[in-house]
C-alpha positions in Angstrom: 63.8 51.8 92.2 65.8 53.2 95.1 69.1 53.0 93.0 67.6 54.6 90.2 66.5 57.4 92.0 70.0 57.7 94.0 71.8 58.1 90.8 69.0 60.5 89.6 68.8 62.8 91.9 71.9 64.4 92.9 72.6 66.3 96.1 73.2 69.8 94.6 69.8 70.1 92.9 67.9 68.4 96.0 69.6 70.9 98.4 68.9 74.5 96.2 65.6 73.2 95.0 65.1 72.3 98.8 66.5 75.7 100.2 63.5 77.7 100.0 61.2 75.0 101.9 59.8 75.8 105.2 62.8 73.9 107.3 60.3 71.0 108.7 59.3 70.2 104.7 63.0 70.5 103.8 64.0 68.2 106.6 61.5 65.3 105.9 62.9 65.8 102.3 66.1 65.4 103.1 65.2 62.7 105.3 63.7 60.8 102.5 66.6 61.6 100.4 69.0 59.4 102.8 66.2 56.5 103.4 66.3 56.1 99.5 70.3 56.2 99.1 70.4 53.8 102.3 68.0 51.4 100.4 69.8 52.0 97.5 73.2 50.7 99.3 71.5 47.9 100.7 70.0 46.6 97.7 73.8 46.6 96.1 75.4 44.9 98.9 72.5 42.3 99.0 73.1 42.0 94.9 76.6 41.7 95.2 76.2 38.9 98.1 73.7 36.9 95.8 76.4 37.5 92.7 79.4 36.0 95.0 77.1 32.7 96.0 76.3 32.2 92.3 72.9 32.6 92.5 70.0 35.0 91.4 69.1 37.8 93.7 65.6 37.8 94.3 63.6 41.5 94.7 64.4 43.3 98.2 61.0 44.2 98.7 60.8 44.9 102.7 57.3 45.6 104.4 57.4 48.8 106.3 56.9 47.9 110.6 55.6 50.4 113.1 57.4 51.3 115.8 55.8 52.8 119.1 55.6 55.8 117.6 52.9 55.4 115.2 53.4 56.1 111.8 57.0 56.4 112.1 59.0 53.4 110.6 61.7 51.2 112.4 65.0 51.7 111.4 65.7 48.3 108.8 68.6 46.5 109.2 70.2 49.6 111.5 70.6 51.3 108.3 71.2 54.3 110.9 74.5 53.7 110.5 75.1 54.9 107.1 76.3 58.2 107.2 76.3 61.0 104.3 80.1 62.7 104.2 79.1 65.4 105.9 77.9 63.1 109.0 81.1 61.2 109.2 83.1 64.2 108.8 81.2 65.6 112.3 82.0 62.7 114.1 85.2 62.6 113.3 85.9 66.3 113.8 86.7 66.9 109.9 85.1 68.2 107.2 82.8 66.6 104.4 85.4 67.4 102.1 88.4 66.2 104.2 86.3 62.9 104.2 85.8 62.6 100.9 89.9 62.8 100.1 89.8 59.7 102.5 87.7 57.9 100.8 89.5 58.5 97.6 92.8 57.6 99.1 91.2 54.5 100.8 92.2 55.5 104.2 88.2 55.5 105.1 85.6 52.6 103.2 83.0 54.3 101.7 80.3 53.1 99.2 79.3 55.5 95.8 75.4 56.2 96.0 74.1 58.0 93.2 76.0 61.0 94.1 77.0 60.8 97.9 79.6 58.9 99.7 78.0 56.8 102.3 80.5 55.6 105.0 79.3 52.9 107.7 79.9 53.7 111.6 82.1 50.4 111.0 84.3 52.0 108.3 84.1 55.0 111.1 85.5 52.9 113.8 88.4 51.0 111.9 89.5 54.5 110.7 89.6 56.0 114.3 91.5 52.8 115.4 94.1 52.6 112.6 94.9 56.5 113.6 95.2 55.8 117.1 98.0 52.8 116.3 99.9 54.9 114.6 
């Protein structure tokens, strides 16, 4: 469900139909947006392992856990790592679109979610440390 909604629901119409939302609604929005797209990455790296081993992938079908906080979910699998373009971009002092061209040169791994970029802070790190060798 999460990939089909990822490749359904592109960025441009989430942000303007978003952009009139009192800014707490918008931001749980947008919030939900990248849960879904990070479950949707997950459950096409966790396909694509199955498909390497040869064998069926069976549903990812997680149960949602509590953390101290009540009502607010754990993080799964530190899928806080997954970063939009734009978030990569501010940690590496460049721009969303700057990170984009890296990703489409190959310079910087990225993974195509519906219709964002999502780069891992690994993917972050190797990049900062193949700049700094050179």
């Amino acid at each position: 469900m999460a990939v089909v909604l990822a490749a359904w629901l592109p960025d441009s119409q989430v942000f303007q139909r978003t952009a009139t939302m009192p800014e707490d609604l918008r931001a749980e929005v947008l919030d939900t947006m990248d849960a879904i797209k990070a479950a949707a990455l997950a459950h096409k790296q966790a396909f694509a392992e199955a498909s390497a081993v040869g064998s069926r992938p069976a549903a990812i079908t997680p149960e949602p856990e509590e953390s101290e906080m009540k009502g607010k979910p754990l993080d799964p699998a530190g899928l806080g790592s997954l970063l939009r373009s734009d978030a990569a971009g501010a940690l590496l002092g460049l721009s969303a679109r700057r990170v984009r061209q890296l990703v489409s040169s190959g310079e910087l791994e990225a993974e195509k979610v519906g219709s964002e970029w999502i780069i891992t802070r690994t993917a972050i790190d190797d990049y900062l440390a193949t700049r700094k060798a050179a």
